[in-house]
C-alpha positions as CSV (number, residue, x, y, z in Angstrom):
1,X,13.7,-124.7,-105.5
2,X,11.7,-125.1,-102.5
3,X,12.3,-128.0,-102.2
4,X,13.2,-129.5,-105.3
5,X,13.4,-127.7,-108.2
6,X,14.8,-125.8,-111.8
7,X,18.4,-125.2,-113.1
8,X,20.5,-121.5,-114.2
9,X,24.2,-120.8,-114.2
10,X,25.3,-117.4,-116.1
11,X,28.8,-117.2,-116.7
12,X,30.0,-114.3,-119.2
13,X,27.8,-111.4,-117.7
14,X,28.6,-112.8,-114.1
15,X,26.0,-114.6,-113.4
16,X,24.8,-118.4,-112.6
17,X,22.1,-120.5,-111.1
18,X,21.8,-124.4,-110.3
19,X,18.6,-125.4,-110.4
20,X,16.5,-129.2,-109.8
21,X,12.9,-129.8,-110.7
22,X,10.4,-132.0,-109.4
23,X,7.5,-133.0,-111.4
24,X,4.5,-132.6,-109.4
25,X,2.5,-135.6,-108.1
26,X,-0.9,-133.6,-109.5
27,X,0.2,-134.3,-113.3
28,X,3.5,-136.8,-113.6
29,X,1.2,-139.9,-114.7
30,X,-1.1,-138.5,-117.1
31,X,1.8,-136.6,-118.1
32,X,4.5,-139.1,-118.8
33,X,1.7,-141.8,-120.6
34,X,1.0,-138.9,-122.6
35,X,4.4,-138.0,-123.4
36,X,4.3,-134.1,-122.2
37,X,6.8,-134.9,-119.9
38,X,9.2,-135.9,-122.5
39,X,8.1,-133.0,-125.0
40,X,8.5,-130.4,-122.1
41,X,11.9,-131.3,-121.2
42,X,13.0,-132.2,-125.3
43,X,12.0,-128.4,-125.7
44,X,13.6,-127.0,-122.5
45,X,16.7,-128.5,-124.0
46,X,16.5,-126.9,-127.3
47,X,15.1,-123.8,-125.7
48,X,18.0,-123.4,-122.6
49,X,20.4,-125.1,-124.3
50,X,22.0,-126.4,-120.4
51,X,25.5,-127.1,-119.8
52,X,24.5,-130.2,-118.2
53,X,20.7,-132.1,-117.9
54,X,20.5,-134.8,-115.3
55,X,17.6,-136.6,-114.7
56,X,17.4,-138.2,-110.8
57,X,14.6,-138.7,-108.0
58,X,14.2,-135.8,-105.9
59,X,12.8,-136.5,-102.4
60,X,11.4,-140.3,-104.2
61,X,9.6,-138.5,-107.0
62,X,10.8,-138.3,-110.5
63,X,12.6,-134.8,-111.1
64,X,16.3,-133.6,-112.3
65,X,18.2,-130.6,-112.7
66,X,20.0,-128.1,-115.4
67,X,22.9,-125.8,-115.4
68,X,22.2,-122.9,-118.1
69,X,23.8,-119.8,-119.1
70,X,22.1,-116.9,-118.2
71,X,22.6,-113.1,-119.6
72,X,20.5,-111.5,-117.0
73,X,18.9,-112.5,-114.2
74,X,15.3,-111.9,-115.4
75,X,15.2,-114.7,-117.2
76,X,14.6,-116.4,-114.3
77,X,11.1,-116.2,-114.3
78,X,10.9,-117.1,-117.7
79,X,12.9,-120.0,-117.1
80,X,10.4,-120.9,-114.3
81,X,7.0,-120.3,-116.1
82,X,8.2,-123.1,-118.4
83,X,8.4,-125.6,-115.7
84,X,5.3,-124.5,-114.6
85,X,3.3,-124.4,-117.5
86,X,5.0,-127.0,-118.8
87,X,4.7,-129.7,-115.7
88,X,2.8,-128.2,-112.8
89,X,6.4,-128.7,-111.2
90,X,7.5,-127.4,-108.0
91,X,11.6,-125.6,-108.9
92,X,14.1,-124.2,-107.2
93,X,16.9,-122.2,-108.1
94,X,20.5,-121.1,-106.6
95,X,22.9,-119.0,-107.6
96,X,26.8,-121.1,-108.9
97,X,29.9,-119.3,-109.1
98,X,32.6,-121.0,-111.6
99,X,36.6,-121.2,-109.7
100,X,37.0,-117.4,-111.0
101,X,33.9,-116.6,-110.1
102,X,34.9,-117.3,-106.5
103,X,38.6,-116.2,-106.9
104,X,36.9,-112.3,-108.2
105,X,34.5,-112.4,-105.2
106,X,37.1,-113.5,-102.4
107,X,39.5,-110.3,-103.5
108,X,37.6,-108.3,-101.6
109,X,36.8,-110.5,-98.8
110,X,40.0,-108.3,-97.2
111,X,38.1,-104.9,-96.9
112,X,34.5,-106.8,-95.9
113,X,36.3,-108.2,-92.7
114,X,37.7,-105.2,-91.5
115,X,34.9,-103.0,-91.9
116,X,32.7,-105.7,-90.1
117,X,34.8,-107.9,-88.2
């Protein structure tokens, strides 16, 4: 996210993402009184199926984020176009690593810091 934004963690083929949303100022009344925010996000669930969902003010608007499970990094994008589509909302997305995730990638840490240390 920019600066707020969308959710992705990938886990079995190595990969993961954190991301927060923000619901644009351009369509979050109209939206929310006509109940597209809560259908958007209702189908993101069913759609992502996120480890977690937490809904929060980003930066004093309303916004959130979700950790999913990802196969392959392209679904980024799709991931994105949803939010979007969906909300007009601004996203961002970072990369997570899980405790073994970070013990793999620290092995060879060793051989980084000699060849450029």
């Amino acid at each position: 996210m920019p600066s707020s934004g969308d959710p992705a963690t990938i886990r079995e083929a190595g990969h993961a993402g954190y991301g927060q949303v923000l619901v644009s100022c351009r369509c979050r009344q109209p939206a929310i009184r006509t109940g597209k925010v809560e259908k958007v996000f209702q189908q993101l669930i069913e759609d992502l199926q996120p480890e977690a969902a937490y809904f929060h003010a980003v930066n004093g608007e309303r916004g959130g984020f979700f950790v999913v499970n990802m196969q392959d990094s392209s679904q980024i994008a799709d991931i994105a176009e949803r939010l979007f589509f969906g909300l007009n909302a601004k996203i961002e997305l970072v990369p997570v690593m899980t405790a073994d995730d970070l013990r793999k990638g620290l092995s060879g840490v060793q051989g980084t810091i000699q060849r450029y240390g």
